[in-house]
Gaussian input, Z-matrix of N, CA and C with variables (Angstrom, degrees):
# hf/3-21g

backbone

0 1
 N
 C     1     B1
 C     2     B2     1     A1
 N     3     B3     2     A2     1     D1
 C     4     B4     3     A3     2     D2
 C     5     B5     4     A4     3     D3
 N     6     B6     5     A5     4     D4
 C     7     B7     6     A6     5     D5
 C     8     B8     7     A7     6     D6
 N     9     B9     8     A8     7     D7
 C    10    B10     9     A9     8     D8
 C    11    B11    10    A10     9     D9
 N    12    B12    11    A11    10    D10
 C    13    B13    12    A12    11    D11
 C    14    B14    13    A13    12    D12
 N    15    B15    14    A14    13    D13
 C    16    B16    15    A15    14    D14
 C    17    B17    16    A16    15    D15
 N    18    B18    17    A17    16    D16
 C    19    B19    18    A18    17    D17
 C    20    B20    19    A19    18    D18
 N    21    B21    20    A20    19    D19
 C    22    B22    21    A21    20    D20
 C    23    B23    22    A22    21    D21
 N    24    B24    23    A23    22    D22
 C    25    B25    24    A24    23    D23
 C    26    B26    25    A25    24    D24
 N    27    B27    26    A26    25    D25
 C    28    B28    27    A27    26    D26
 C    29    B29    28    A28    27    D27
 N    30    B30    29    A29    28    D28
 C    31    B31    30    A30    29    D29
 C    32    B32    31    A31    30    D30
 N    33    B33    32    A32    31    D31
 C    34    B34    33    A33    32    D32
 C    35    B35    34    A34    33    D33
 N    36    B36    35    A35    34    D34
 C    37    B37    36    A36    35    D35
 C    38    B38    37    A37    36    D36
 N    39    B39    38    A38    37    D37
 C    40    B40    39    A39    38    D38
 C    41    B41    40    A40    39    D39
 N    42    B42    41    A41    40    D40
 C    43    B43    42    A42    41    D41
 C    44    B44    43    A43    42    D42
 N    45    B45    44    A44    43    D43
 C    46    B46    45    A45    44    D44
 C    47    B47    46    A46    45    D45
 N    48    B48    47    A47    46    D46
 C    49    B49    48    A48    47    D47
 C    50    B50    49    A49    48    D48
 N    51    B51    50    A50    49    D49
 C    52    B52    51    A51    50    D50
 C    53    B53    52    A52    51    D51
 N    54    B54    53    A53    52    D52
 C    55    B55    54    A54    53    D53
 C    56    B56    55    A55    54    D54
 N    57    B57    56    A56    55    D55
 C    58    B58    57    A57    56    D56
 C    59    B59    58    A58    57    D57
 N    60    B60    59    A59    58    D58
 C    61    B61    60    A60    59    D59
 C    62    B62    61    A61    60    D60
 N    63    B63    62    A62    61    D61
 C    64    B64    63    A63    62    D62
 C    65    B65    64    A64    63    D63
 N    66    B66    65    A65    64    D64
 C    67    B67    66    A66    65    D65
 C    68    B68    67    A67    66    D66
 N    69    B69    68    A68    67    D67
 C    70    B70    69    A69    68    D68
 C    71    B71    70    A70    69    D69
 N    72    B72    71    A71    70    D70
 C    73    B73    72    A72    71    D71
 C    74    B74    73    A73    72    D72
 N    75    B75    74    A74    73    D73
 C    76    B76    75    A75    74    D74
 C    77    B77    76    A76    75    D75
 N    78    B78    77    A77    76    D76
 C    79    B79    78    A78    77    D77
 C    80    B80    79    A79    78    D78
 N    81    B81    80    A80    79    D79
 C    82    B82    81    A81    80    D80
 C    83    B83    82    A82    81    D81
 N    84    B84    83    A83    82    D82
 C    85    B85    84    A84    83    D83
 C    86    B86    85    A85    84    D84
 N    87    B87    86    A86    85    D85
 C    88    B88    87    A87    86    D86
 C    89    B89    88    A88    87    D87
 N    90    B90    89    A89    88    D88
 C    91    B91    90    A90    89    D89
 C    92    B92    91    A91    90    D90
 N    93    B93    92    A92    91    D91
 C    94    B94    93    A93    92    D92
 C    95    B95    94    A94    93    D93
 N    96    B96    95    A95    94    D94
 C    97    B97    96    A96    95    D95
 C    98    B98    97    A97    96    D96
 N    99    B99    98    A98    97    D97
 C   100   B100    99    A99    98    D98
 C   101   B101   100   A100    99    D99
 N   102   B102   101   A101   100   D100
 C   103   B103   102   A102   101   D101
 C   104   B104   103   A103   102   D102
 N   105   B105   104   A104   103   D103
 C   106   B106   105   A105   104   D104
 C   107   B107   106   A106   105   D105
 N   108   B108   107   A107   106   D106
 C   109   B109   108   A108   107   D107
 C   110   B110   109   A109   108   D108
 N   111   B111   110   A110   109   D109
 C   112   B112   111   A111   110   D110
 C   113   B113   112   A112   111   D111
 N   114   B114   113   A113   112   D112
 C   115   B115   114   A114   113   D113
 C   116   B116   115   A115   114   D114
 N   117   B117   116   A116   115   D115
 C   118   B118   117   A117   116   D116
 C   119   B119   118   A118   117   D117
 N   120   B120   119   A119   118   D118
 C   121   B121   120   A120   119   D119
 C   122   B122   121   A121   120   D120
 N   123   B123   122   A122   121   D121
 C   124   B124   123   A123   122   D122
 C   125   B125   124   A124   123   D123
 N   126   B126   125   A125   124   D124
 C   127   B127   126   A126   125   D125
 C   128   B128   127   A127   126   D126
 N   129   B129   128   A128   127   D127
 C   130   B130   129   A129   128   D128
 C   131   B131   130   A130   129   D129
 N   132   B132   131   A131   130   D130
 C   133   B133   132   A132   131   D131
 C   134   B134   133   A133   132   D132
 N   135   B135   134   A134   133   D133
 C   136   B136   135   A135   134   D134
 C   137   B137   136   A136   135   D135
 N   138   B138   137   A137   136   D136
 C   139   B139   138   A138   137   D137
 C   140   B140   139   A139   138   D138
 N   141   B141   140   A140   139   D139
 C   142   B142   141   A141   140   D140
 C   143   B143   142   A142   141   D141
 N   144   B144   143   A143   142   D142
 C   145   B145   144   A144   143   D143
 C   146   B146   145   A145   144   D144
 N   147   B147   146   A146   145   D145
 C   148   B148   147   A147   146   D146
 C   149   B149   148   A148   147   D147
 N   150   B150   149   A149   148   D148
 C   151   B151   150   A150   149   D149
 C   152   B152   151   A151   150   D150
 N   153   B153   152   A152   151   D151
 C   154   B154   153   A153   152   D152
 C   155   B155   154   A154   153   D153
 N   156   B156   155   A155   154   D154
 C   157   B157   156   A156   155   D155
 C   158   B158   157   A157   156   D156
 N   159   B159   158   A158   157   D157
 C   160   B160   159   A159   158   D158
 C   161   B161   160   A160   159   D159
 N   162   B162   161   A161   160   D160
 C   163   B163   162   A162   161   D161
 C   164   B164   163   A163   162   D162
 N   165   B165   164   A164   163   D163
 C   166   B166   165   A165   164   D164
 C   167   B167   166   A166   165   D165
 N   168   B168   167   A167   166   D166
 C   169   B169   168   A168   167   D167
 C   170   B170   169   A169   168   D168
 N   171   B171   170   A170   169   D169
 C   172   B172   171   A171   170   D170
 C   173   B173   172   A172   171   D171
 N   174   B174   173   A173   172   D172
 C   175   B175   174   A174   173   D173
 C   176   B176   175   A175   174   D174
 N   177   B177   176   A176   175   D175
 C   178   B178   177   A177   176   D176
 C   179   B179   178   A178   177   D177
 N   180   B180   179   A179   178   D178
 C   181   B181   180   A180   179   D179
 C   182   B182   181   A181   180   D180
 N   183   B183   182   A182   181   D181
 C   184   B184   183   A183   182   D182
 C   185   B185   184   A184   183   D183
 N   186   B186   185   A185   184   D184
 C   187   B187   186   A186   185   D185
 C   188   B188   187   A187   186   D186
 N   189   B189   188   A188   187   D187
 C   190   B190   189   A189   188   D188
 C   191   B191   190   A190   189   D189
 N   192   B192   191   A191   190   D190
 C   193   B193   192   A192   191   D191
 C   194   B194   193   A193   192   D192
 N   195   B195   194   A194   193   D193
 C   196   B196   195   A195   194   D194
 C   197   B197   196   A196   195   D195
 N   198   B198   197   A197   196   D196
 C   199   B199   198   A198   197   D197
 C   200   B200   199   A199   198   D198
 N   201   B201   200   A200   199   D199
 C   202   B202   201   A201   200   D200
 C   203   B203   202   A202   201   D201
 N   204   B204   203   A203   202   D202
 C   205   B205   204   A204   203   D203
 C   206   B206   205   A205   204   D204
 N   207   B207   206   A206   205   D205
 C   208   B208   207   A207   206   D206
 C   209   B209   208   A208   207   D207
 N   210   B210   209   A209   208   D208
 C   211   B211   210   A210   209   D209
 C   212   B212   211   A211   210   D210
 N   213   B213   212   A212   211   D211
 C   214   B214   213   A213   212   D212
 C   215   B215   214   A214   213   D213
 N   216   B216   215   A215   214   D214
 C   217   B217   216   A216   215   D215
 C   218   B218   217   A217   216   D216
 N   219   B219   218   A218   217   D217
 C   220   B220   219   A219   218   D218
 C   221   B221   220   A220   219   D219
 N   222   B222   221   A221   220   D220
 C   223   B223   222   A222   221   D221
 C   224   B224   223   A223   222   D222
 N   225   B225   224   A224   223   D223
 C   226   B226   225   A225   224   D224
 C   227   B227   226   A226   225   D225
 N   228   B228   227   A227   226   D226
 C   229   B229   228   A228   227   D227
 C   230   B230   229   A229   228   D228
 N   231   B231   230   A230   229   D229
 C   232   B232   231   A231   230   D230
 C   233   B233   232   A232   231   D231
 N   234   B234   233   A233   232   D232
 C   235   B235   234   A234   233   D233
 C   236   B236   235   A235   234   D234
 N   237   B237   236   A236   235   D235
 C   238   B238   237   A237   236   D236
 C   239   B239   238   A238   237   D237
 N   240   B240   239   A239   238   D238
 C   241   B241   240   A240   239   D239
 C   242   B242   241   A241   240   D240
 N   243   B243   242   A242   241   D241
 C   244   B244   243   A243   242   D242
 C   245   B245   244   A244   243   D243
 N   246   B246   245   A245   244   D244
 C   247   B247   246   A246   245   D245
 C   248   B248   247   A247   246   D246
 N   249   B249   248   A248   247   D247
 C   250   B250   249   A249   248   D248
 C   251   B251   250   A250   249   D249
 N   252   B252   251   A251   250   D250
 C   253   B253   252   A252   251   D251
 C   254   B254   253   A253   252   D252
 N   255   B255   254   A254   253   D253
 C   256   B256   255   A255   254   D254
 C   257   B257   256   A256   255   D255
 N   258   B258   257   A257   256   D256
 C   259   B259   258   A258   257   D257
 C   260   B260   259   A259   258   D258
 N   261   B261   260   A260   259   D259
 C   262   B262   261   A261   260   D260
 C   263   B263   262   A262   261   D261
 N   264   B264   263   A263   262   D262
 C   265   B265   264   A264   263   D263
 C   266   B266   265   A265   264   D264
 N   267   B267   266   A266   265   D265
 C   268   B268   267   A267   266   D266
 C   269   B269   268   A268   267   D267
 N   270   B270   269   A269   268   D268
 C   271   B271   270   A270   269   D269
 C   272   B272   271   A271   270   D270
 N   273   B273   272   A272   271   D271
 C   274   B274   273   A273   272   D272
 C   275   B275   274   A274   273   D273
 N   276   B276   275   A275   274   D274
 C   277   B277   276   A276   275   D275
 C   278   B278   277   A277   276   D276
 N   279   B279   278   A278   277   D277
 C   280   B280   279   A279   278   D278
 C   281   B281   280   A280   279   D279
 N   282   B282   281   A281   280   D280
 C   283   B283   282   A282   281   D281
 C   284   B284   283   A283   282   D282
 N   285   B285   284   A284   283   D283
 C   286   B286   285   A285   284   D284
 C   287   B287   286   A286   285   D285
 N   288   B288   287   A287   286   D286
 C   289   B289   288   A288   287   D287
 C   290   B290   289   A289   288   D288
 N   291   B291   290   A290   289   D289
 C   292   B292   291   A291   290   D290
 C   293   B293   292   A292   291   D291
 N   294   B294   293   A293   292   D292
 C   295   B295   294   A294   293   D293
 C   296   B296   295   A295   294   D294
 N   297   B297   296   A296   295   D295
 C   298   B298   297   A297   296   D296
 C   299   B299   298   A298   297   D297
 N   300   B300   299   A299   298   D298
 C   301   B301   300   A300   299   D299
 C   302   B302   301   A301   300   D300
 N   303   B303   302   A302   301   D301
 C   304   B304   303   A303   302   D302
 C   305   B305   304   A304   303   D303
 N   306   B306   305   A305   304   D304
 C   307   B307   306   A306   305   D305
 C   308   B308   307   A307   306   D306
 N   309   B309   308   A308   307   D307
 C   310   B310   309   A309   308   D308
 C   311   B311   310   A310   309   D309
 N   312   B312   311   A311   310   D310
 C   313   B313   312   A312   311   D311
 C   314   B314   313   A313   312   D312
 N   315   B315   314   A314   313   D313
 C   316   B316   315   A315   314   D314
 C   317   B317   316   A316   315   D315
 N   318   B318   317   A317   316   D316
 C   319   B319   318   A318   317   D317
 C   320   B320   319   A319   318   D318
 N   321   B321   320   A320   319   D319
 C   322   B322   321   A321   320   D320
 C   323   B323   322   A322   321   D321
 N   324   B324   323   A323   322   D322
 C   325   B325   324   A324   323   D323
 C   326   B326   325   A325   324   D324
 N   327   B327   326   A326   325   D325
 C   328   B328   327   A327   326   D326
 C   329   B329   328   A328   327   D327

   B1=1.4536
   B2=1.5243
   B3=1.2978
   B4=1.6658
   B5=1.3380
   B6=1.2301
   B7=1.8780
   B8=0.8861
   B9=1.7358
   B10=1.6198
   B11=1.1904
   B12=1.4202
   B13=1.5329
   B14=1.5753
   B15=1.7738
   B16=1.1467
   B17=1.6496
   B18=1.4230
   B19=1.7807
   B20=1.5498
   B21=1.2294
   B22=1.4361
   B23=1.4598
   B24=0.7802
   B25=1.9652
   B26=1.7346
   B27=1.7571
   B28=1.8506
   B29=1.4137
   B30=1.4341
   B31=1.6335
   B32=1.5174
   B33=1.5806
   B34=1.9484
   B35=1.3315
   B36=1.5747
   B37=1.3825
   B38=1.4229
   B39=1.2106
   B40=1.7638
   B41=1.4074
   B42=1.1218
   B43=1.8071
   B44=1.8725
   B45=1.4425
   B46=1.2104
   B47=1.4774
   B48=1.4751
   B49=1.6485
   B50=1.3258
   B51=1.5957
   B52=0.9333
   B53=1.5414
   B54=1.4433
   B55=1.7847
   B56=1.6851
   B57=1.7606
   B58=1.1927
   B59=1.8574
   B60=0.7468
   B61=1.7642
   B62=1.7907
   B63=1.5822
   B64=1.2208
   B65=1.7157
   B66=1.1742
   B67=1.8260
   B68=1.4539
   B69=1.1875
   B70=1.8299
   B71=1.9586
   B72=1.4192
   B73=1.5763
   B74=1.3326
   B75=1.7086
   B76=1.6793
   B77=1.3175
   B78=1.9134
   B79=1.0564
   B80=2.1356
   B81=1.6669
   B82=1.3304
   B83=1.2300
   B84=1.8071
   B85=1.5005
   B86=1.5687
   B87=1.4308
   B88=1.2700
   B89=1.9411
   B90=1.3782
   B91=1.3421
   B92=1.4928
   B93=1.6324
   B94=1.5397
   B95=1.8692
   B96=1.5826
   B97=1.6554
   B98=1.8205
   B99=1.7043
   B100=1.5766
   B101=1.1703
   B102=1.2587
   B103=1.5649
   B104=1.4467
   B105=1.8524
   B106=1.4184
   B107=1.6590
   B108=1.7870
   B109=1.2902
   B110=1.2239
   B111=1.4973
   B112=1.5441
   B113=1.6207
   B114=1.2775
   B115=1.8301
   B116=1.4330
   B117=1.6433
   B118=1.4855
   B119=1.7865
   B120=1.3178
   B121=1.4889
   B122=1.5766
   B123=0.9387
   B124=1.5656
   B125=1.6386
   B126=1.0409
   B127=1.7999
   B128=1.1392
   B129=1.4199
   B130=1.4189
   B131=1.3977
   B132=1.5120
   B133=1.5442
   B134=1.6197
   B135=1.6661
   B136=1.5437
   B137=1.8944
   B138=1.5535
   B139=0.8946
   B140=1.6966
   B141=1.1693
   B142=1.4240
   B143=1.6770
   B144=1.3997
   B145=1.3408
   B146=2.1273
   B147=2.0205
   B148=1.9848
   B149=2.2332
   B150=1.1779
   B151=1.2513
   B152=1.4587
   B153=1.4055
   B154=1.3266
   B155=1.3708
   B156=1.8236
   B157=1.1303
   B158=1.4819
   B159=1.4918
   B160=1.3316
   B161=1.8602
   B162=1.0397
   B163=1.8690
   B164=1.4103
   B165=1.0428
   B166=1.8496
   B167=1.6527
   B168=1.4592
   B169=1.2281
   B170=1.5991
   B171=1.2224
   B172=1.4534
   B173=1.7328
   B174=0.6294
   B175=1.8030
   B176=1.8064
   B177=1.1401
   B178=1.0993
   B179=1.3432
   B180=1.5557
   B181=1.5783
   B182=1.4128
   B183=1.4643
   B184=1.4400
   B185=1.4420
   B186=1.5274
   B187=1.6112
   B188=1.1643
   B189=1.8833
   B190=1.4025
   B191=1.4303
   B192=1.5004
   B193=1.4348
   B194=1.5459
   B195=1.5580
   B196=1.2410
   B197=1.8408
   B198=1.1771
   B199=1.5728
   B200=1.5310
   B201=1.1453
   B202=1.6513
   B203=1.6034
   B204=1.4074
   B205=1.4343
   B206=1.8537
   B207=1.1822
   B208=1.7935
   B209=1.4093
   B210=1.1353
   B211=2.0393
   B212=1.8442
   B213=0.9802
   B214=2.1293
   B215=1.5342
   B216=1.3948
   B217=1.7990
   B218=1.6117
   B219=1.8242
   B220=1.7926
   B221=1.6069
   B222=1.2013
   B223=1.2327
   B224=1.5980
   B225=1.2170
   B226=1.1543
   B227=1.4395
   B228=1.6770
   B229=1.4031
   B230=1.4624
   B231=1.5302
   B232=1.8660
   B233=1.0732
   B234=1.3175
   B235=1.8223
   B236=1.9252
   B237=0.8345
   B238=1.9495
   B239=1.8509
   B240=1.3061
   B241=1.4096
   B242=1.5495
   B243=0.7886
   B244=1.7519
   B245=1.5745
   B246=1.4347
   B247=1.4422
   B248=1.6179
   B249=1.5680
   B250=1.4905
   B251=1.3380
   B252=1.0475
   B253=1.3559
   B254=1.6051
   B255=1.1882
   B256=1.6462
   B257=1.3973
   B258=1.6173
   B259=1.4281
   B260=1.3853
   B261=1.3040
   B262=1.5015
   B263=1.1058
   B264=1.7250
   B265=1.2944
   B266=1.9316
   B267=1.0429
   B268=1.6006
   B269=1.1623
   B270=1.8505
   B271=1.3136
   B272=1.8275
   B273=1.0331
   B274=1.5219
   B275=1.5651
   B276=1.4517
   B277=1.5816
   B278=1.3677
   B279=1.4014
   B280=2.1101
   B281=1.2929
   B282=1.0463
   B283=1.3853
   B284=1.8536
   B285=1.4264
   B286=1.6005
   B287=1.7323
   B288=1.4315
   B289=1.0541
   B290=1.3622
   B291=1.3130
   B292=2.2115
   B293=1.3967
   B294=1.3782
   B295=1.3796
   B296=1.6555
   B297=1.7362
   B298=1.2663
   B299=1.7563
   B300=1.5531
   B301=1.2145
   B302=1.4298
   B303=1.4098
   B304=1.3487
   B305=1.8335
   B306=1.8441
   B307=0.9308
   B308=1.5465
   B309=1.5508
   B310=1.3033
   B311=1.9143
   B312=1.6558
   B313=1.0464
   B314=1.6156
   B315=1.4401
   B316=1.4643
   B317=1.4528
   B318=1.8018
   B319=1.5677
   B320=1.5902
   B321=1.0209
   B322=1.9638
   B323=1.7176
   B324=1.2309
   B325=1.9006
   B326=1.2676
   B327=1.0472
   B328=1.6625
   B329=1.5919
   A1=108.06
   A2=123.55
   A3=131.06
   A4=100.27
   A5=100.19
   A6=117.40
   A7=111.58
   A8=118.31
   A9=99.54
   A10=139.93
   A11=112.85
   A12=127.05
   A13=106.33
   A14=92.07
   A15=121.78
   A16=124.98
   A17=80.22
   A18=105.62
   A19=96.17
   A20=151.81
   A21=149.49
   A22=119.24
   A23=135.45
   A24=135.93
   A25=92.13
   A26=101.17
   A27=93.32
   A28=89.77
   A29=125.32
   A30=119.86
   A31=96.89
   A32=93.56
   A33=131.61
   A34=99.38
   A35=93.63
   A36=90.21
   A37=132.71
   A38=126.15
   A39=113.54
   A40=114.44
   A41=114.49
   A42=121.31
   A43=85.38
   A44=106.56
   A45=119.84
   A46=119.30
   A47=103.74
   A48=118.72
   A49=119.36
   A50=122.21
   A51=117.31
   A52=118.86
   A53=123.75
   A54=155.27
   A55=74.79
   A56=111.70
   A57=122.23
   A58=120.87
   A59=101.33
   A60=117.58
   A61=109.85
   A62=120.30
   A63=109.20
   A64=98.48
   A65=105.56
   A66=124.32
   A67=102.28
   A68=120.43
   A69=131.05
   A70=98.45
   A71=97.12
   A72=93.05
   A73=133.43
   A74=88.78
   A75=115.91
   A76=115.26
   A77=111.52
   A78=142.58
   A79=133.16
   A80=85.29
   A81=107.26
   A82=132.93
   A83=94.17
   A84=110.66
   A85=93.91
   A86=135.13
   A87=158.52
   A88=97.69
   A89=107.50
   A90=122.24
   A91=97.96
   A92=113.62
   A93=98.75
   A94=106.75
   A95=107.39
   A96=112.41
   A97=86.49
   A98=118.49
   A99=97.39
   A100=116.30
   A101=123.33
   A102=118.02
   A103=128.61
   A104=102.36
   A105=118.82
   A106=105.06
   A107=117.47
   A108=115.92
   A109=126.33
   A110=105.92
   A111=99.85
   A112=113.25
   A113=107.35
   A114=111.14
   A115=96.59
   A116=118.19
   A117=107.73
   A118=127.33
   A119=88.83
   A120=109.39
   A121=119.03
   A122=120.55
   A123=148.04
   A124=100.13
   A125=110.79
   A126=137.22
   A127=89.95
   A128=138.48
   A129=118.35
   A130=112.13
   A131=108.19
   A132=101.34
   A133=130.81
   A134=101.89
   A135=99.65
   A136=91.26
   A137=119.67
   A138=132.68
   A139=124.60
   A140=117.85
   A141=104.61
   A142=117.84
   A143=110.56
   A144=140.60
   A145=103.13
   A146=66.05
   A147=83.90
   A148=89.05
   A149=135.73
   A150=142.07
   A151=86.84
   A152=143.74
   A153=148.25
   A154=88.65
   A155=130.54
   A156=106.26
   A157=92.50
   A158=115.16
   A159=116.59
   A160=95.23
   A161=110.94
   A162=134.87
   A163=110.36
   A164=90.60
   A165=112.92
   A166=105.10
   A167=88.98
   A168=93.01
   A169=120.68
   A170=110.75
   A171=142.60
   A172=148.21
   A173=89.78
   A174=108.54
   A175=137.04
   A176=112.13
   A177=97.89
   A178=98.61
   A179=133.18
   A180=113.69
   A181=78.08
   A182=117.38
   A183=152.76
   A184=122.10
   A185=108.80
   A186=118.55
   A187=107.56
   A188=91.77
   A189=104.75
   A190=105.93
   A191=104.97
   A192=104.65
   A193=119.63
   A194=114.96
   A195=128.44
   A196=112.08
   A197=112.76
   A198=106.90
   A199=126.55
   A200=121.34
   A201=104.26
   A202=124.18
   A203=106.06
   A204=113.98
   A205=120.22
   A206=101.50
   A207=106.38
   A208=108.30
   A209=105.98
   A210=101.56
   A211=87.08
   A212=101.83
   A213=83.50
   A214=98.61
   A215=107.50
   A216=94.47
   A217=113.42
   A218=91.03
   A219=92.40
   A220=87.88
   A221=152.46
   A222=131.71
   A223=115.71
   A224=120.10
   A225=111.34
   A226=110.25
   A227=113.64
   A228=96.27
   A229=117.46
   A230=100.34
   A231=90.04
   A232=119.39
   A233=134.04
   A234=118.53
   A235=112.27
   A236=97.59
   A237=89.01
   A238=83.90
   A239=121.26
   A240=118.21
   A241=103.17
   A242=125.85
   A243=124.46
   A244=97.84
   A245=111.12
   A246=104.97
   A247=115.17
   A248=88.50
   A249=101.17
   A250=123.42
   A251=149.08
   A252=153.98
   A253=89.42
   A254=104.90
   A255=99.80
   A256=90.91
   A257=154.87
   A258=139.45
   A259=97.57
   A260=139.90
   A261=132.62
   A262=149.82
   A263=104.28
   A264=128.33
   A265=91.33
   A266=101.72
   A267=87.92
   A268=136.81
   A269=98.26
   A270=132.20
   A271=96.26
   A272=120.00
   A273=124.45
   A274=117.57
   A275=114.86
   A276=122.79
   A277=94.71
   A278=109.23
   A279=103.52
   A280=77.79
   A281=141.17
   A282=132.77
   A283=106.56
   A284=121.56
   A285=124.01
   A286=88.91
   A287=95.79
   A288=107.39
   A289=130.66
   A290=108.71
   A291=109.85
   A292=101.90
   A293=140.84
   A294=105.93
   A295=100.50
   A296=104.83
   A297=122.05
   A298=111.90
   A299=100.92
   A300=107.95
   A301=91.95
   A302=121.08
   A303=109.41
   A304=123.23
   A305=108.76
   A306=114.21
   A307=99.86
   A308=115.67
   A309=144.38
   A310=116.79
   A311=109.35
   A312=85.95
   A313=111.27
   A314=113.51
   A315=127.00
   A316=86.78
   A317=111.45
   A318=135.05
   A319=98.32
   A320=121.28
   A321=123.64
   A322=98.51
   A323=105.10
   A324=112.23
   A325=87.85
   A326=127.20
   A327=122.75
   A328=105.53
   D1=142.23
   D2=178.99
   D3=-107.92
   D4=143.96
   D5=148.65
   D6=-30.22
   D7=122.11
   D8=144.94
   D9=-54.70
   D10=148.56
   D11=-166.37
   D12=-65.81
   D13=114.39
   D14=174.59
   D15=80.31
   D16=43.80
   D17=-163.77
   D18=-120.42
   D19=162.44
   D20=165.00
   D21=-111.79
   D22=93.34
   D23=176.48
   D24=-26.20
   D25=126.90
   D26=-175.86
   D27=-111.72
   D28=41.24
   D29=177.30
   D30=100.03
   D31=-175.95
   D32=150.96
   D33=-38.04
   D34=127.66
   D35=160.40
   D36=-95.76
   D37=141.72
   D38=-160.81
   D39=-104.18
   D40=-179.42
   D41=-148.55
   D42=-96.76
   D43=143.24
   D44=-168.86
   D45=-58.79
   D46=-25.49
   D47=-173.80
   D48=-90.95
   D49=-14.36
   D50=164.75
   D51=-95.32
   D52=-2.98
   D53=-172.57
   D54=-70.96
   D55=-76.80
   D56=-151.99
   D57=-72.34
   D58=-6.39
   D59=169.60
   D60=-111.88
   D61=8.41
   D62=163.44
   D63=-101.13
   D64=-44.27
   D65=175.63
   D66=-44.81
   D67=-53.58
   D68=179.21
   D69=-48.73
   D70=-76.72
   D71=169.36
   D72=-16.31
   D73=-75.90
   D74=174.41
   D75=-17.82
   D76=-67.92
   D77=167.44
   D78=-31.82
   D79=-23.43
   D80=-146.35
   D81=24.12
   D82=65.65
   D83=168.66
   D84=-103.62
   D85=90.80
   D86=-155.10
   D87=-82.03
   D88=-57.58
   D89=-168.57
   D90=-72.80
   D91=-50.00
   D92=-159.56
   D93=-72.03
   D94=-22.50
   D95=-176.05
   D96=-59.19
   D97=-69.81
   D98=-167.29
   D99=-40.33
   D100=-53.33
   D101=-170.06
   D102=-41.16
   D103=-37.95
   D104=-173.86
   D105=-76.68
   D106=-38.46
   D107=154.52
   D108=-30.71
   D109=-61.25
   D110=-167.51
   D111=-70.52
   D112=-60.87
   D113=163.10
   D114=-12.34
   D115=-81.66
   D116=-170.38
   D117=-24.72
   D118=-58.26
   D119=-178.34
   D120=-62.59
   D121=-37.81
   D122=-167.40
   D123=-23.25
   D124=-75.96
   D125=-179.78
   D126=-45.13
   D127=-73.68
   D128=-154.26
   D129=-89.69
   D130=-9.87
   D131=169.42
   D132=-73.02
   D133=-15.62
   D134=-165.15
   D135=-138.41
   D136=9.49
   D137=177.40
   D138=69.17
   D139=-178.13
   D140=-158.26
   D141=-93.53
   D142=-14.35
   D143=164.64
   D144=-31.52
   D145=-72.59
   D146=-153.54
   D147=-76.79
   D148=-5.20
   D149=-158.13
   D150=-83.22
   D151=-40.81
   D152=-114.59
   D153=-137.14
   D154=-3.89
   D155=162.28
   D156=-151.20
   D157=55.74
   D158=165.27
   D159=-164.32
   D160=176.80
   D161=161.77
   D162=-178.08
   D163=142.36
   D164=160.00
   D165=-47.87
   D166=155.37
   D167=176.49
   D168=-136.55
   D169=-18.59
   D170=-162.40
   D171=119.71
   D172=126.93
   D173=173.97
   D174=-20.78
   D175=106.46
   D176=-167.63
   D177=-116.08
   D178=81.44
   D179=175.43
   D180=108.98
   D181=-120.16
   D182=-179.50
   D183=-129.00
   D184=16.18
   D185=168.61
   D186=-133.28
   D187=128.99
   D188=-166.06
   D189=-100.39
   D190=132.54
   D191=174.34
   D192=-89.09
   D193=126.30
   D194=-172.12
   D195=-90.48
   D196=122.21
   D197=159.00
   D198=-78.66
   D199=83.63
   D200=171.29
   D201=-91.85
   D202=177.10
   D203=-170.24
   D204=-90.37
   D205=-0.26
   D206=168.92
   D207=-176.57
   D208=167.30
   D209=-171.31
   D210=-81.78
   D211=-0.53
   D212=174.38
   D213=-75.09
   D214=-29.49
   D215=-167.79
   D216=-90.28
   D217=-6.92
   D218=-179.31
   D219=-89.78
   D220=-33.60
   D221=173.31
   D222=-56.28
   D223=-45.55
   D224=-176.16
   D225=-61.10
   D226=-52.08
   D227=-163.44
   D228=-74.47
   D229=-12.33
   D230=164.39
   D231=-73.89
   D232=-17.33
   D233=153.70
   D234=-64.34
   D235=-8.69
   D236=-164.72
   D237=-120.64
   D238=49.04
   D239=175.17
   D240=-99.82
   D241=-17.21
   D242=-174.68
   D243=-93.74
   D244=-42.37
   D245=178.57
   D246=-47.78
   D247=-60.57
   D248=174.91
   D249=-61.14
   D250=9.30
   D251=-175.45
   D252=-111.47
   D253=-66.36
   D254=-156.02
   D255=-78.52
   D256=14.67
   D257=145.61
   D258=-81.48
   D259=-27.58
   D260=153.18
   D261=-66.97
   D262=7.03
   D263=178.93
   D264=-109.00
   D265=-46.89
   D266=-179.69
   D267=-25.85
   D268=-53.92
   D269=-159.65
   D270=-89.31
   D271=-58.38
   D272=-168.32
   D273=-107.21
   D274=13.54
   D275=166.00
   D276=41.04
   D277=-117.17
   D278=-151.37
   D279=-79.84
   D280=-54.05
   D281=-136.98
   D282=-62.06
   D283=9.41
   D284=-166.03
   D285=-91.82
   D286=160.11
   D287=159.96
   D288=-83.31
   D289=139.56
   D290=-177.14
   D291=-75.17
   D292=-33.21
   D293=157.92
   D294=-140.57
   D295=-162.19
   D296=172.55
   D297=-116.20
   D298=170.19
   D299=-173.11
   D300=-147.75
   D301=133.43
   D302=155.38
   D303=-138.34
   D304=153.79
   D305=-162.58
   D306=-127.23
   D307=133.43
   D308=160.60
   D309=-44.00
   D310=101.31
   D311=-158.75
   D312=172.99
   D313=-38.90
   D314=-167.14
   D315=-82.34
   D316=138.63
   D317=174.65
   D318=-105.46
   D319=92.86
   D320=166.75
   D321=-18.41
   D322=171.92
   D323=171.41
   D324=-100.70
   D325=157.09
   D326=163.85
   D327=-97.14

């Protein structure tokens, strides 16, 4: 298949989430690009278990506020908060958040 005429091939095409956290930048919406970072990351940072009954939600400073699905899962993940921070430092170096916060509240999708 060719370009349309008088169109230029602008490369590879790239994955939508990283399009949308350069655009966030672009924008200098600084906070909402981390946020969309971390979301990205989320699942593989705290795995797919605890992903399926929690998400980020946004940024306050450098503490990210978490939605989970019952205070059993906000107890747990406040013991596994250092874990989780520093699997979010892996992935996003400075750009991680210094801590977590979490709130009673997130409904799974079914």
């Amino acid at each position: 298949m060719t370009p349309a005429r008088g169109r230029k091939r602008q490369g590879q095409p790239k994955v939508l989430g990283t399009v949308v956290g350069q655009v966030l930048d672009e924008l200098g919406l600084d906070v909402a690009a981390a946020a969309w970072k971390i979301g990205e990351h989320w699942e593989s940072a705290v795995g797919p278990e605890v992903a399926r009954h929690s998400r980020p939600l946004g940024l306050r400073g450098k503490v990210l506020e978490v939605a989970v699905e019952t205070s059993v899962w906000s107890h747990h993940l406040q013991l596994q908060r250092h874990q989780i921070l520093e699997a979010l430092r892996d992935r996003l170096g400075e750009e991680a958040p210094r801590d977590l916060r979490f709130r009673v509240g997130y409904t799974p999708e079914s």
